[in-house]
N, C-alpha and C positions, 0 to 999 in steps of 0.2 A: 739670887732667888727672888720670888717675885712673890706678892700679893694677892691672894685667892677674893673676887670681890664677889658673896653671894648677893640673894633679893635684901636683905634683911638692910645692908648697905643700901643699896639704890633706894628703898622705900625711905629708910631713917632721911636719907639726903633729899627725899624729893618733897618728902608731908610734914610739913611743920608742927603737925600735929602727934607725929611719933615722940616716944619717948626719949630715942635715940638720935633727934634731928640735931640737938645742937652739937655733940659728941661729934657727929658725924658730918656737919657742916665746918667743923672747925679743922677735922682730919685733913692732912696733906695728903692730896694725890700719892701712890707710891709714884716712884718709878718705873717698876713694872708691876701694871694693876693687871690681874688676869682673870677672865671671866667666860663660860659656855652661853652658848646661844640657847642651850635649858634654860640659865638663868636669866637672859634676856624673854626671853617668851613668857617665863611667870613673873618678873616684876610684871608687864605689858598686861599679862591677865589680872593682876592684882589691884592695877591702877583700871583697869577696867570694869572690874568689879565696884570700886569707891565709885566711878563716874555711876552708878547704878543704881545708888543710894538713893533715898530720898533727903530732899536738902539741899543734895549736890546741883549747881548749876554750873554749868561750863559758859564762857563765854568767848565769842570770837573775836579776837581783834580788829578793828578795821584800820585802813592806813592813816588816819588823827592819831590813833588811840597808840601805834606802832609806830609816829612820829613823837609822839608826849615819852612815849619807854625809852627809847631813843636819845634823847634830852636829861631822862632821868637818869638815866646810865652814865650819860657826859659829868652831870652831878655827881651824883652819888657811887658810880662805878658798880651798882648793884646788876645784876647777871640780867639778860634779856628778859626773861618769864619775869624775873622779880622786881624790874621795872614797871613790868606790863602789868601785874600785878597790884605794883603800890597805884597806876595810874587808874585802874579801874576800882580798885574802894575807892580816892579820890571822885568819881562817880559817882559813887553811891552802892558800886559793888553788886 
């Protein structure tokens, strides 16, 4: 039997600033994770909504910056975004 993965999951996993991020960053993959394209379409609006915030800045990476995450990842083995991440507060953020 398999593992129902609602929004509630993907947001804790995705915002570090959820309550449920480290719970949810330290969880293992199931086996079988099972999820509807409902539940994708509203994480998608949710993170949507947050980009809408005020506060909120998105920024784009360019190929330096996508070469430094790269590098950090070799380091640290920290996931793509979360390289690309620790490289742009190095920035200045």
């Amino acid at each position: 039997m398999g593992v129902f993965i609602d929004t509630s999951y993907f947001f804790a996993r995705l915002v570090a600033g959820d309550q449920w991020y480290e719970s949810a960053t330290k969880a293992s993959p199931p086996e079988l994770a099972v999820t509807s394209s409902l539940v994708i379409h509203e994480t998608i609006s949710l993170l949507q909504w947050i980009r809408s915030r005020p506060g909120v800045r998105i920024l784009y990476p360019d190929a330096v910056l996508q070469a430094e995450a790269r590098d950090q990842f070799a380091r640290w083995g920290a996931g793509g975004s979360n390289a690309a991440g620790f490289e742009i507060l190095e920035r200045g953020g």
